[in-house]
C-alpha positions in Angstrom: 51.6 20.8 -56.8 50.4 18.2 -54.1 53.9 16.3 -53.2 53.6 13.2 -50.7 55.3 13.6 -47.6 56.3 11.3 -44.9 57.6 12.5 -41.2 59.0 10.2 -39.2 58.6 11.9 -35.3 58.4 10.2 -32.3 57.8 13.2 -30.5 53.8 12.7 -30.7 52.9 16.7 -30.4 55.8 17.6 -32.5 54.7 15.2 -35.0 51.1 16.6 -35.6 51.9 20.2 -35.5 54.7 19.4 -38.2 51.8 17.7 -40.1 49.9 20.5 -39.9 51.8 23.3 -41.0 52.7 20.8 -44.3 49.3 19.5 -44.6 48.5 23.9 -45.0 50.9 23.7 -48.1 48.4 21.4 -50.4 50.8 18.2 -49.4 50.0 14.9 -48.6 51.3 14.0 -44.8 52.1 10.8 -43.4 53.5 10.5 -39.7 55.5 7.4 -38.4 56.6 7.6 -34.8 58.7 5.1 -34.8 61.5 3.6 -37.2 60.3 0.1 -37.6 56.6 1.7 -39.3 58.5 3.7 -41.1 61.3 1.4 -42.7 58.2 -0.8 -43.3 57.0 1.9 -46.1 60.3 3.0 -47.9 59.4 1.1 -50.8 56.4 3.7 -51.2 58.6 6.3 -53.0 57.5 9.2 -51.3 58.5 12.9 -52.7 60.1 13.5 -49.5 61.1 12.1 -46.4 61.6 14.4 -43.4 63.6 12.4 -40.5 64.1 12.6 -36.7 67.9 10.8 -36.2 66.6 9.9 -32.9 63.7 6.9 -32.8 62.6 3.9 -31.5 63.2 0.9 -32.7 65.1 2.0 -36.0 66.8 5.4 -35.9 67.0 7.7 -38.8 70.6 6.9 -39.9 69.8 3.4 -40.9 66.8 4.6 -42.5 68.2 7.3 -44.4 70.8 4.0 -45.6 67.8 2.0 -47.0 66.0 4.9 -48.5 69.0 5.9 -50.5 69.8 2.3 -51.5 66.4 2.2 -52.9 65.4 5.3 -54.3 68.9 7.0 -54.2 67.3 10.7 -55.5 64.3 11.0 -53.1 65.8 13.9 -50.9 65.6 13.7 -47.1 65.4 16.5 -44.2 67.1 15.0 -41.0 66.1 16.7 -37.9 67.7 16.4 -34.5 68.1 17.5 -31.0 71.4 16.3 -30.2 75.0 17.3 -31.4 73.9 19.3 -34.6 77.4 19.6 -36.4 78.1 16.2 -36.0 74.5 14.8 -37.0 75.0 17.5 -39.9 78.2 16.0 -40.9 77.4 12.6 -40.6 73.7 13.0 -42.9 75.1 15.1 -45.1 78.0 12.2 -46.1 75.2 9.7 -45.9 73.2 11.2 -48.3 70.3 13.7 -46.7 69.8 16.7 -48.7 68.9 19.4 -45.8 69.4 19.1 -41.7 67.4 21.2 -39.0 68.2 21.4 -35.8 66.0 21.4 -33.3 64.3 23.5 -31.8 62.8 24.8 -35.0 60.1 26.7 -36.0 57.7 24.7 -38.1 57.8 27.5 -40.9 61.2 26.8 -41.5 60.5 23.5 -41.9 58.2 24.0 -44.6 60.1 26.9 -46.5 63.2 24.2 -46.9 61.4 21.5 -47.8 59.6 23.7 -50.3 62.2 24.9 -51.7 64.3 21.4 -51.7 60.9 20.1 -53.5 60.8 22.8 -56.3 64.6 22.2 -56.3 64.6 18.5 -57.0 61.2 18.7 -59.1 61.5 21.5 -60.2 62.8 20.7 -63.9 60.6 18.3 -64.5 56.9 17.5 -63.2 57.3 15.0 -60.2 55.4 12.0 -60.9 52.0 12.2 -59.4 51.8 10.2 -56.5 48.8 7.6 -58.3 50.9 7.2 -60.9 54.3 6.0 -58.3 51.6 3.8 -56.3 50.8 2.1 -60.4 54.2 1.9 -61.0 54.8 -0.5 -57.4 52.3 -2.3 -57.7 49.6 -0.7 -55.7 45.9 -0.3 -56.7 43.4 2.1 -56.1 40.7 0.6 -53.4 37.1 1.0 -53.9 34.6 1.3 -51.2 31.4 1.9 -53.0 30.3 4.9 -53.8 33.7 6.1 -52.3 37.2 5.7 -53.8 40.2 5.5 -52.3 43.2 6.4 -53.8 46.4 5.0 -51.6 49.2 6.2 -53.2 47.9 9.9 -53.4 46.4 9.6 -50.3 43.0 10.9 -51.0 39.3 9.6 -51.0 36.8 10.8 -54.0 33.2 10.2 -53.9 32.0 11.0 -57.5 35.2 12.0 -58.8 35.3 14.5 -55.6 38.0 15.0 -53.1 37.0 14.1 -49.5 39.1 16.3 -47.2 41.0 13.9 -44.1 43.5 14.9 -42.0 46.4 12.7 -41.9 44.9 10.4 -39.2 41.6 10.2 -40.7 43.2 8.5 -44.2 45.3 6.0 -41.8 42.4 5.1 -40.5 40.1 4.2 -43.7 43.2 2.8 -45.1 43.5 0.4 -42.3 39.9 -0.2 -42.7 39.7 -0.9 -46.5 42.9 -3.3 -46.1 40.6 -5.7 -43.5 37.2 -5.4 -44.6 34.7 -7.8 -42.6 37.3 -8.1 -39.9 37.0 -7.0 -36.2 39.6 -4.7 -35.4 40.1 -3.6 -31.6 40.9 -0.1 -30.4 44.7 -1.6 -29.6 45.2 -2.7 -32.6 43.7 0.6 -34.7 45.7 2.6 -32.2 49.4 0.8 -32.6 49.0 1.2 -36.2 48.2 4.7 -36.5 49.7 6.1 -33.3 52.8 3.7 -32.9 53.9 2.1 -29.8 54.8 4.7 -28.1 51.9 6.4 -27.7 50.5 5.8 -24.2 47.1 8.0 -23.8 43.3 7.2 -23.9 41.9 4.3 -26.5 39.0 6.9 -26.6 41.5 9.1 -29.2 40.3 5.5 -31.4 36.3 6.6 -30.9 37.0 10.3 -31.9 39.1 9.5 -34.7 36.0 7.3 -36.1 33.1 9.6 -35.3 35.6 12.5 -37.1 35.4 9.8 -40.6 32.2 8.8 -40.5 31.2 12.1 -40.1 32.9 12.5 -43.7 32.7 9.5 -45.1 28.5 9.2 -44.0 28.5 6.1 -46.2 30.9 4.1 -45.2 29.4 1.2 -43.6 31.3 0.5 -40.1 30.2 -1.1 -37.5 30.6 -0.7 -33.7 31.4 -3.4 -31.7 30.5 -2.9 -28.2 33.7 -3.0 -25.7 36.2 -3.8 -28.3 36.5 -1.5 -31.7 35.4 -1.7 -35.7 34.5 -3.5 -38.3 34.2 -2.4 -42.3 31.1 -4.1 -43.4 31.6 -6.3 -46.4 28.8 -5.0 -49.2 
């Protein structure tokens, strides 16, 4: 069963190995590394949450408060590096249904949230993530001859899957929301990376040449010195 993930991480490495090891399980992944981007998408109604305590901007408590008050039976795995009985005490009476402690090896992280998924699905079928996306409000996007699906967080050409990493959908999501517009590499790298990410712009150039690569149709433009633009058909 594909389940839709999000990980909330600031830690940048931890955050794509984590991706990883879930994205090897069939599931849709996607990373926030910080609160704010994260509490921007609770009304998404993932399957499940997975939460560091400790971010920036928002921490995981007071997301773990909104998630709940929206969609009080979505589970949620907190994770933490500081005082693990007391974070364990305190998520557990605020309503997350599992809590890691870190370090952790990303194995176990995926054997507990399987298990939590099956647990809390497992009775009946959990609702495809298309069909949560319909049920919000959200449409499927179409880029001819490719379609992208936002709430299942796939692309299809012909009815096929197109294989992306968790980065590579960001990206044409981002894309397909501001079609004809000129994006820069600052403004394609705060919203996929997050503000605390302070390495090369270039990751912006290798992340494109990675999707266009896949996506050999989709009609982006360079734009010397500065970054992308979707071309309007």
């Amino acid at each position: 069963m594909s389940y839709l993930i999000y990980l909330v991480e600031d830690e940048e490495n931890l955050n794509q190995v984590l991706a990883s090891y879930l994205e090897k399980e069939g599931w849709q992944v996607r990373c926030f590394s910080d609160g704010n981007a994260a509490r921007a998408a609770i009304m998404e109604a993932p399957h499940l949450w997975i939460l560091d305590i400790m971010l920036p901007h928002v921490d995981g408590y007071q997301l773990i408060r909104e998630i709940k008050a929206r969609q009080p039976h979505t589970p949620v795995i907190f994770i933490s590096a500081r005082d693990a009985e007391l974070d364990r005490v305190i998520g557990l009476e605020m309503g997350s249904d599992d809590y890691l402690p870190k370090p952790f090896l990303p194995r176990e992280l995926v054997i507990r949230a399987g298990k939590l998924l099956q647990r809390i699905y497992a009775a009946t079928s959990p609702p495809a993530a298309n069909q949560t996306a319909a049920a919000l409000g959200r449409s499927v996007r179409m880029l001819p001859p490719y379609e992208i699906d936002e709430g299942s967080r796939m692309a299809r050409i012909d009815g096929q899957k197109i294989e992306l990493i968790t980065k590579e959908f960001d990206l044409l999501l981002l894309l397909s929301a501001h079609p004809g517009q000129a994006l820069s590499r600052e403004q394609i790298l705060l919203r996929i990376w997050g503000e605390e990410y302070d390495g090369s712009d270039r990751v912006v150039d290798d992340l494109m040449r990675r999707l266009r690569k896949k996506l050999p149709k989709l009609r982006v433009e360079s734009i010397y010195g500065y970054g992308y633009r979707l071309v309007e058909r």
